[in-house]
C-alpha positions as CSV (number, residue, x, y, z in Angstrom):
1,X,103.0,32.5,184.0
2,X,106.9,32.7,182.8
3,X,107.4,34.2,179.4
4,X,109.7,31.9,177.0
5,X,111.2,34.0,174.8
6,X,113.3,31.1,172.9
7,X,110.3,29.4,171.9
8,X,109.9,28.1,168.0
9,X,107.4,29.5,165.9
10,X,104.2,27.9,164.5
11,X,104.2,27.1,160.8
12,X,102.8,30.2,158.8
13,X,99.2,30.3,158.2
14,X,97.4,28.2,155.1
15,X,97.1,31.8,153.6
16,X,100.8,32.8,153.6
17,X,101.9,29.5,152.7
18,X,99.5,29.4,149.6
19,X,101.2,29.2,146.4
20,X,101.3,32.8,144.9
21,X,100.1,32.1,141.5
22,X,96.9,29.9,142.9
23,X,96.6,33.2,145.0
24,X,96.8,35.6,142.0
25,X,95.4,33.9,138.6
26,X,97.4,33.6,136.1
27,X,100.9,34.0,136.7
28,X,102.5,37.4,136.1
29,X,106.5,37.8,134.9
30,X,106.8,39.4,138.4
31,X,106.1,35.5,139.9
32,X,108.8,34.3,137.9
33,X,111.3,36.5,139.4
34,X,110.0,35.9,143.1
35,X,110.8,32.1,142.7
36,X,114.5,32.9,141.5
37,X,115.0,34.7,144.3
38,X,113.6,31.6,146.1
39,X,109.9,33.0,147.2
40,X,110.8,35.1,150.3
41,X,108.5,35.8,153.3
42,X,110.8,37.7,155.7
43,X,111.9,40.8,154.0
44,X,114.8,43.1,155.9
45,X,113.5,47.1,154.5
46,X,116.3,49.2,153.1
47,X,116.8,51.6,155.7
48,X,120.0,54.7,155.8
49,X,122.7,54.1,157.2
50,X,121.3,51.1,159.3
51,X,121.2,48.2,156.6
52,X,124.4,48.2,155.7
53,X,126.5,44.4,154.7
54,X,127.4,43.5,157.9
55,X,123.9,44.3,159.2
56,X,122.3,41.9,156.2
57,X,124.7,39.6,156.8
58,X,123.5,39.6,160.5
59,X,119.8,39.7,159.7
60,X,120.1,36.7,157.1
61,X,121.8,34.7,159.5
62,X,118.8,34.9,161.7
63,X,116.3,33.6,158.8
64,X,115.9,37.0,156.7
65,X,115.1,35.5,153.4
66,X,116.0,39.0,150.8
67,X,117.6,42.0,152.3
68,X,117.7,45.5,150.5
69,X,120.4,48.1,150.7
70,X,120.1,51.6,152.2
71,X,118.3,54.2,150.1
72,X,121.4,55.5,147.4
73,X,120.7,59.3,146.0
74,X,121.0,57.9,142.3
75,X,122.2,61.2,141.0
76,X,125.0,61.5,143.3
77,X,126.1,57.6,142.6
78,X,126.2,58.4,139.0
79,X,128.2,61.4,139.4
80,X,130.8,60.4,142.5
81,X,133.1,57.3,142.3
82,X,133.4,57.9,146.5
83,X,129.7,57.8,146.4
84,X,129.6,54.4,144.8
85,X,132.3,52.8,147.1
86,X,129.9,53.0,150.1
87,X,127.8,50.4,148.1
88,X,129.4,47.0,149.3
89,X,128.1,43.6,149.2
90,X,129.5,40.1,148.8
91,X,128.8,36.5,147.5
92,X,126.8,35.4,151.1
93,X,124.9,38.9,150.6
94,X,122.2,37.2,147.7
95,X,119.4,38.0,146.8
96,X,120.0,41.7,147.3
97,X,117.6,44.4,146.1
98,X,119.4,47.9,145.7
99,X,117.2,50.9,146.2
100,X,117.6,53.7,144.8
101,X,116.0,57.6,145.2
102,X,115.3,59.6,142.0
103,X,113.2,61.8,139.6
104,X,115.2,61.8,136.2
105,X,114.6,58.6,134.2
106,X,118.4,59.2,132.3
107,X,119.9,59.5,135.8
108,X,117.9,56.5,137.3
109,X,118.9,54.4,134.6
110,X,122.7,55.0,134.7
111,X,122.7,54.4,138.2
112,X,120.6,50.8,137.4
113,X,123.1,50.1,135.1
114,X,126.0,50.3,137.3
115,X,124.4,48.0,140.0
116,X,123.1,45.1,137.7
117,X,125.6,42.9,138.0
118,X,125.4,42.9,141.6
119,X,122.6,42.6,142.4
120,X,119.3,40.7,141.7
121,X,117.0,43.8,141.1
122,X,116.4,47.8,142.3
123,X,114.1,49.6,143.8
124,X,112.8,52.9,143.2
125,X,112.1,54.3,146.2
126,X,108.4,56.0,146.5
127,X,107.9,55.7,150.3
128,X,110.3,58.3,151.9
129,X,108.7,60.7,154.0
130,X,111.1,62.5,155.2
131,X,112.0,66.8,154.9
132,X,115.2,65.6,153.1
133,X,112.7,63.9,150.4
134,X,110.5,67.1,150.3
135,X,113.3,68.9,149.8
136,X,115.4,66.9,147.4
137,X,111.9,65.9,145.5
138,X,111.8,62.3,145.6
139,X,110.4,59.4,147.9
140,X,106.9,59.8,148.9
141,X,106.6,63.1,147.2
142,X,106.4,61.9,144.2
143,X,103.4,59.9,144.6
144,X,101.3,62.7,142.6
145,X,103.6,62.7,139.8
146,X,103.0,59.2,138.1
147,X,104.1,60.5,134.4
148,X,107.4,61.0,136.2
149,X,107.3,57.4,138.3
150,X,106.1,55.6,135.1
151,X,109.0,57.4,133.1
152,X,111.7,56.4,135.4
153,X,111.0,52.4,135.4
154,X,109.9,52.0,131.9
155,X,112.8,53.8,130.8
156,X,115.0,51.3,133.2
157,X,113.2,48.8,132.2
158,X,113.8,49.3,128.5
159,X,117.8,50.1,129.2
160,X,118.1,47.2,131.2
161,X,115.8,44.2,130.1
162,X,117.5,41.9,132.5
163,X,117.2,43.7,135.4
164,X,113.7,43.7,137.5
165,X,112.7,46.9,139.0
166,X,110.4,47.1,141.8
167,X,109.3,50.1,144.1
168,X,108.5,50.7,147.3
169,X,105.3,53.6,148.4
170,X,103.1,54.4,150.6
171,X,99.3,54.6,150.9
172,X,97.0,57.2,149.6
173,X,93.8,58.0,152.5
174,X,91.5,56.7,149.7
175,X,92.1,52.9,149.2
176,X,90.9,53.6,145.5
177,X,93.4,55.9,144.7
178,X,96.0,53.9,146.4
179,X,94.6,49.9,143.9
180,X,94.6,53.0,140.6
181,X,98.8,54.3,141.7
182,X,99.8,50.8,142.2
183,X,98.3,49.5,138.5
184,X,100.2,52.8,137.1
185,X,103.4,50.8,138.7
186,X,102.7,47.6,137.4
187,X,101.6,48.7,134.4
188,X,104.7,50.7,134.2
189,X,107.3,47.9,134.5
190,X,107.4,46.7,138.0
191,X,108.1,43.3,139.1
192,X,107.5,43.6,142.9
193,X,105.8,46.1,144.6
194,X,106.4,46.9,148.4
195,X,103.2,48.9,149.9
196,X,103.4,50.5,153.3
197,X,100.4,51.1,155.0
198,X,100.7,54.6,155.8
199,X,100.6,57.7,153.8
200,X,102.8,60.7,153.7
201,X,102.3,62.3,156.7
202,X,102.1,59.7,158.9
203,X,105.5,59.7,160.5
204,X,107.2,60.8,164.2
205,X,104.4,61.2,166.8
206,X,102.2,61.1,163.8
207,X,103.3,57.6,162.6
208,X,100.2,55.5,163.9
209,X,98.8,52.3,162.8
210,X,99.5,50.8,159.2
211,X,96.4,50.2,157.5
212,X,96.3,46.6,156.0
213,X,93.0,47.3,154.6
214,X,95.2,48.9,151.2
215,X,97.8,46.1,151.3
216,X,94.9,44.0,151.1
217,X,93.0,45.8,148.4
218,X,96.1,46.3,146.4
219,X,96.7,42.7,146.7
220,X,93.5,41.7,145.4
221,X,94.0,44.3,142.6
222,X,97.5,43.5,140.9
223,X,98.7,40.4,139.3
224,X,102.7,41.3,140.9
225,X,104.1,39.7,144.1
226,X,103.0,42.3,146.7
227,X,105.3,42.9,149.9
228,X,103.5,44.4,153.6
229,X,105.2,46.8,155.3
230,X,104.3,47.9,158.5
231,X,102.8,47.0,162.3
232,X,105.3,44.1,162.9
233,X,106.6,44.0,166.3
234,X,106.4,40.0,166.8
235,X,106.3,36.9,165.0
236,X,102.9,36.1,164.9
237,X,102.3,39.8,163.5
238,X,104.0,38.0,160.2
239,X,101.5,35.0,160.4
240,X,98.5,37.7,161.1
241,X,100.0,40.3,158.2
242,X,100.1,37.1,155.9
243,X,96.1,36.2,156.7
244,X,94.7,39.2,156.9
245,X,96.3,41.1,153.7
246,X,97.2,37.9,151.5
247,X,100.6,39.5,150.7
248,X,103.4,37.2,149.6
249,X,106.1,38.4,152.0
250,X,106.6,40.9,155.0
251,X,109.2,43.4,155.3
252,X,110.4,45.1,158.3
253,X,112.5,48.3,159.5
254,X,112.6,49.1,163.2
255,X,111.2,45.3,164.1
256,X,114.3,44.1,162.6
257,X,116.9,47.1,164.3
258,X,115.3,45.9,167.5
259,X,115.8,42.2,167.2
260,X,117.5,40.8,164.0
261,X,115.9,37.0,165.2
262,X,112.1,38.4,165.0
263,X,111.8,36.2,161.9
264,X,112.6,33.1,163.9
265,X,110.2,33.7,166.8
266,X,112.9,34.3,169.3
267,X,114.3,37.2,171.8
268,X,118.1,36.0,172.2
269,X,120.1,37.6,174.8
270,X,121.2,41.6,173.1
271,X,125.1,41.1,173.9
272,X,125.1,37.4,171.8
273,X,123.3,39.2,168.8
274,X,125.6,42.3,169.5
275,X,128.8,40.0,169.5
276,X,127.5,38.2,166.0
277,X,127.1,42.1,164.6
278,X,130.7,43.2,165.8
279,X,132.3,40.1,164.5
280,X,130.7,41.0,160.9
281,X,131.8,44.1,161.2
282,X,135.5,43.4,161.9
283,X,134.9,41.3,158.5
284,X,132.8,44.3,156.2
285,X,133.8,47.4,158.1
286,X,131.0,50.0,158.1
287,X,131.4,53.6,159.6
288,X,131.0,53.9,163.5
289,X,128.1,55.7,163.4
290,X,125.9,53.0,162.1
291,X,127.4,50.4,165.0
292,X,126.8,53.0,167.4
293,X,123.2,53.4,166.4
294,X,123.0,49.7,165.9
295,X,123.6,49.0,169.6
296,X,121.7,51.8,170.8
297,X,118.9,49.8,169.7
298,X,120.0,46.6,170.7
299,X,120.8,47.2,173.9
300,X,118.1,50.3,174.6
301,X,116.1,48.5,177.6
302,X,119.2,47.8,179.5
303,X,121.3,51.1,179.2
304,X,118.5,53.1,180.7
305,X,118.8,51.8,183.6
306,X,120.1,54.1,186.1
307,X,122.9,51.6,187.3
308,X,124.1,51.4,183.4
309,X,123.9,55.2,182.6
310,X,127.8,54.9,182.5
311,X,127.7,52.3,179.5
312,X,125.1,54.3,177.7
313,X,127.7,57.0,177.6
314,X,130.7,55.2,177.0
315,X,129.0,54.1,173.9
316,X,127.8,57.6,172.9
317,X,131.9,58.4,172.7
318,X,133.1,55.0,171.2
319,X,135.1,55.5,168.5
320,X,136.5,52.3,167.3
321,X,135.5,48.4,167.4
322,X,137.6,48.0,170.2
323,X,135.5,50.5,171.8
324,X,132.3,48.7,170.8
325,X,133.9,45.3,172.1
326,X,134.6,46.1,175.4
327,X,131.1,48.2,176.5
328,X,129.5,44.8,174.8
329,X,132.0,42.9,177.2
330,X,131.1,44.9,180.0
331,X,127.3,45.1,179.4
332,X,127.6,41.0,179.5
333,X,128.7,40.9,182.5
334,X,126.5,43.2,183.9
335,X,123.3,41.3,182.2
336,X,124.6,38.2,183.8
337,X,123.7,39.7,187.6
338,X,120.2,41.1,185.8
339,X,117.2,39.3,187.0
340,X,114.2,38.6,184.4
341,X,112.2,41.5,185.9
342,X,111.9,44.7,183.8
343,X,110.7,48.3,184.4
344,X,107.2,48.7,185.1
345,X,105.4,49.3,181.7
346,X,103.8,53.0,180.8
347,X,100.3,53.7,180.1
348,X,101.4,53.4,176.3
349,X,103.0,50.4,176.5
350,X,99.8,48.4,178.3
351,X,97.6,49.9,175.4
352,X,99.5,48.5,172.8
353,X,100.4,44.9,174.8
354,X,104.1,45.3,174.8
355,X,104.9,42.0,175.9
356,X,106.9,41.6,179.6
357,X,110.3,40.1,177.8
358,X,113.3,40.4,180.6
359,X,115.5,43.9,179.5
360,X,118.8,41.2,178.4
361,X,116.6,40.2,175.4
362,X,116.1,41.7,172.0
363,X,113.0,44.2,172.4
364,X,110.7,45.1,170.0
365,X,109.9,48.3,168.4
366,X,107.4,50.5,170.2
367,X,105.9,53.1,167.9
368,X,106.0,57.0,170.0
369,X,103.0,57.4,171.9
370,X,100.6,60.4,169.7
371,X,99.8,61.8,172.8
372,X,103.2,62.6,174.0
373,X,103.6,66.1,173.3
374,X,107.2,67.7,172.4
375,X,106.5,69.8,175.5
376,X,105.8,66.2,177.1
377,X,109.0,65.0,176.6
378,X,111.1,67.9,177.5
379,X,109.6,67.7,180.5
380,X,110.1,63.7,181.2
381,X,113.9,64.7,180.5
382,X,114.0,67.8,182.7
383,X,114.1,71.6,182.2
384,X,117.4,72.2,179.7
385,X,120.0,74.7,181.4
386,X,121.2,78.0,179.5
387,X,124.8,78.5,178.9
388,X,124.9,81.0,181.5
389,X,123.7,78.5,184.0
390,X,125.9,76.1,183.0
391,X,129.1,78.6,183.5
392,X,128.1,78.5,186.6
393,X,128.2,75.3,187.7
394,X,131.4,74.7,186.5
395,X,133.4,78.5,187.3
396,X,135.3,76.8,190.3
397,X,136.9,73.3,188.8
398,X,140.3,73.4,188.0
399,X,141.3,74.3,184.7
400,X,144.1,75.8,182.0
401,X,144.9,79.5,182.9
402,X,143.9,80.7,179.3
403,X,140.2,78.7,179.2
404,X,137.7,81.1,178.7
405,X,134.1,79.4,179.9
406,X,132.4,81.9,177.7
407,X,134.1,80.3,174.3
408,X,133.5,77.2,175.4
409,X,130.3,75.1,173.2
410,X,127.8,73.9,174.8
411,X,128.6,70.4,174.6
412,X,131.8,71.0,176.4
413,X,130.0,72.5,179.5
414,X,128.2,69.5,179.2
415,X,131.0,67.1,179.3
416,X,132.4,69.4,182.4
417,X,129.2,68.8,183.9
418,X,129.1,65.1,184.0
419,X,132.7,64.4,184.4
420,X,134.3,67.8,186.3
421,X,137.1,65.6,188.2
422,X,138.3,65.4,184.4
423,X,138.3,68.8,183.5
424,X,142.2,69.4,183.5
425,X,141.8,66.9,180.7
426,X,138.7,68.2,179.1
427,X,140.0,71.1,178.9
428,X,143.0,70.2,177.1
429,X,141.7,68.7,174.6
430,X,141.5,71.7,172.0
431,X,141.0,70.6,168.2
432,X,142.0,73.6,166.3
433,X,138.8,74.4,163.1
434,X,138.9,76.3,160.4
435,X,135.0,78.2,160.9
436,X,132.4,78.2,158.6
437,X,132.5,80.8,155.9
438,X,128.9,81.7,156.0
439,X,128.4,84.9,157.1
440,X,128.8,86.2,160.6
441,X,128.6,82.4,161.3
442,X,131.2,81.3,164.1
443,X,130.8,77.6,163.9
444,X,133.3,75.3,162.1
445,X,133.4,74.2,158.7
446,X,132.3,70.7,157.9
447,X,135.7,68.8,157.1
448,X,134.5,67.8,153.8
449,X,132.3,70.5,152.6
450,X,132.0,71.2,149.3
451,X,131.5,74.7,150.2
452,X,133.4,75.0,153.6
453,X,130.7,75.7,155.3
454,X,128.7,74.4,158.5
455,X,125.7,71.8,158.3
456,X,123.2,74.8,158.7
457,X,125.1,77.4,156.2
458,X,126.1,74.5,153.8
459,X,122.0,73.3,153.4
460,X,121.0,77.2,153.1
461,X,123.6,78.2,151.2
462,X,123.2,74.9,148.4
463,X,118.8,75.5,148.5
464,X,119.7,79.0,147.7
465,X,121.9,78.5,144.6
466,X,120.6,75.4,143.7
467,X,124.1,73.2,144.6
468,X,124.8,70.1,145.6
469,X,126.8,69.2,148.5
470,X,127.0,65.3,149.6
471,X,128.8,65.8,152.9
472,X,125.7,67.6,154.0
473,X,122.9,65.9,152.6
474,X,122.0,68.6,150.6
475,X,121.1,67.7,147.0
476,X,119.7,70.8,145.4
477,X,121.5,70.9,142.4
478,X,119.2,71.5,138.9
479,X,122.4,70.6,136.2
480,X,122.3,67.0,134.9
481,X,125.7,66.7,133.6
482,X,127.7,67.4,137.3
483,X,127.3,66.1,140.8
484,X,128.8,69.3,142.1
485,X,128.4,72.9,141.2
486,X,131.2,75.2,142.6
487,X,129.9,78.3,144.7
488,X,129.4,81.7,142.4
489,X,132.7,83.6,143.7
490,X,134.9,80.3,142.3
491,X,133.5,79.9,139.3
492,X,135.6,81.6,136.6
């Protein structure tokens, strides 16, 4: 039987359409804000560098009812005016929820402070898993420190009586412990709380399945609007989430990067939703990098196809919209000679049911297969050369007399490689860098390092000494007066 991938939804269960409060007992302040905001079911997560404006913009326009920003380092918005200017929204963007990352009440307030009249709450974040959260101590690794969480929102709280707070963590293993951290929030000030059905360490190959046995249980436990996160490829896993958990919304991440219309039911063609995203983002401009990672997911069925490996990598090196435009332009008139049939599914994808939709339609997200070693996928992608090998295969094209293959970076051989009846040009192209002052290191500097360092040096470098550098990610810096602490041999 044909799959119709434009058809409308079913109404939402009896138990996500129940009225919150009948749901809940008496009504909590938390309810009160929920309905101000208009009682949203279809949550877009805040996810870096991905749901930026033009993205929200995108996502409400295909039925998201509340969007939240990326995740904002609170410290470094409280300290850098340049920081702060990457926060955009506009009057179509409502109601927004800005998250912030932190573990200094003083600092978590000042940054609520400067978003209040923009928004229509924040966020603490509690859910991060990532090394850059270990590192930087915030996100999920705070989840053991709950004098620290409670300190942080009732101290925003009290600053800022208008304002609602909510927070977004992850699970516990023990459902008990998980009901116990998420009174401490409540208890503590917040007025939604988002739980995702994973704990810590359940991320990469390791990410599994999102237990909705603790969104239930904290559910049944709290008097707040609760929010599930987690295990939502397709509509009906919204209508499912909503029965089996009784939560008063669902929020999604990579559902959502995958196809912005998964709150309306529907798979639309990738190069129609990818049009709608450009045109936003001629309107709100955004870095490249996010459109280029936006469209990598869009159109990630289609552009591994061996007859559109040529697209994939013109959009690896676009650099501007007009880039963007015409690989979109291009990749429609490619889909337009693309039957409905798709590659044949893996092993993984049978076991979880991925659902035959044809490769010109939004996709959803497939979590990695556990059993897919790293080894595994090196060897899927073939054995990597060596720098030695790769001299080799390019000693006899053409080039300037003065190009030495041995200075040359990897990445160049590898543009050689796939393009060598370029590589006059390739090899023209020289970019003169100032290197990296870290010792003995030959790599260039970062453009806009604090320290003038590489990526690698910068991170070591600002752990080390306890520094901040927001170029780099790195945020290691113990003062609570300055974003930036200059290196030892420039301080007087």
């Amino acid at each position: 039987m044909e799959l119709s991938c434009d058809h409308l939804p079913e109404a939402v269960s009896n138990a996500g359409d129940m009225d919150p409060e009948a749901r809940s007992g008496p009504q909590h302040p938390g309810y009160t804000f929920f309905r101000q905001i208009g009682s949203p079911k279809y949550i877009v997560a805040p996810m870096v560098d991905a749901s930026e404006l033009a993205w929200r913009l995108l996502s409400r326009q295909h039925s998201a009812q509340l969007c939240y920003t990326p995740m904002y380092h609170a410290k470094c918005f409280v300290n850098s005016e340049g920081y702060r200017k990457t926060f955009a929204t506009c009057a179509e963007d409502r109601p927004l929820i800005v998250q912030f990352c932190a573990n200094d009440p003083e600092v978590f307030s000042q940054a609520c402070g400067l978003v209040a009249d923009r928004c229509d709450a924040v966020d603490l974040n509690l859910g991060c898993p990532q090394a850059i959260a270990s590192a930087g101590h915030f996100g999920a690794f705070l989840q053991d420190e709950w004098e620290l969480i409670t300190s942080m929102i009732s101290r925003a709280r009290r600053d800022h009586p208008n304002l609602p707070i909510t927070a977004k963590i992850r699970v516990f293993k023990d459902i008990r412990k998980t009901v116990e951290y998420a009174k401490i929030l409540v208890e503590a000030g917040v007025s939604i709380l988002t739980v995702h059905g994973r704990t810590r360490d359940m991320k990469g190959r390791l990410t599994g399945v999102a237990s909705w046995d603790h969104i239930k249980a904290v559910k049944e436990s709290v008097p707040v609007p609760i929010f599930a996160n987690g295990n939502i490829r397709y509509f009906e896993d919204i209508q499912k989430c909503l029965q089996e958990t009784g939560a008063d919304g669902v929020m999604t991440a990579e559902g959502n990067l995958y196809n912005p219309s998964l709150f309306t039911g529907r798979n639309p063609p990738v190069v129609d939703v990818a049009q709608e995203y450009l045109d936003l983002v001629i309107k709100n401009p955004c870095p490249v990098s996010y459109i280029r990672g936006h469209l990598f997911k869009l159109f990630h069925e289609a552009i591994h196809l061996a007859e559109n490996r040529d697209v994939r990598e013109r959009l690896a090196s676009a650099k501007s919209i007009d880039d963007f435009l015409t690989v979109n332009k291009d990749m429609r008139e490619r889909l337009k000679k693309a039957s409905s049939a798709r590659r044949p599914f893996t092993a993984w994808e049978l076991k979880c049911g991925v659902k035959p939709i044809p490769i010109y339609r939004c996709q959803p997200y497939l979590r990695p297969d556990p059993e897919e070693s790293s080894d595994d996928q090196a060897q899927r992608k073939g054995p990597s050369k060596t720098i030695d090998q790769m001299i080799d295969l390019v000693q006899d094209l053409e080039r300037p007399a003065d190009v030495d293959l041995k200075a040359l970076s990897k990445n160049k051989l590898k543009k050689l490689m796939r393009y060598p009846r370029r590589s006059v040009a390739i090899l023209s192209e020289r970019t003169v860098f100032s290197l990296c002052k870290g010792e003995n290191c030959k790599n260039p500097k970062g453009i806009k390092c604090t320290f003038a360092m590489c990526r690698a040096c910068c991170r070591s470098y600002a752990r080390l000494e306890r520094l901040t550098c927001e170029t780099h990610h790195a945020f290691f810096a113990e003062s609570r007066n300055t974003g930036v602490a200059l290196p030892r041999e420039t301080q007087a």
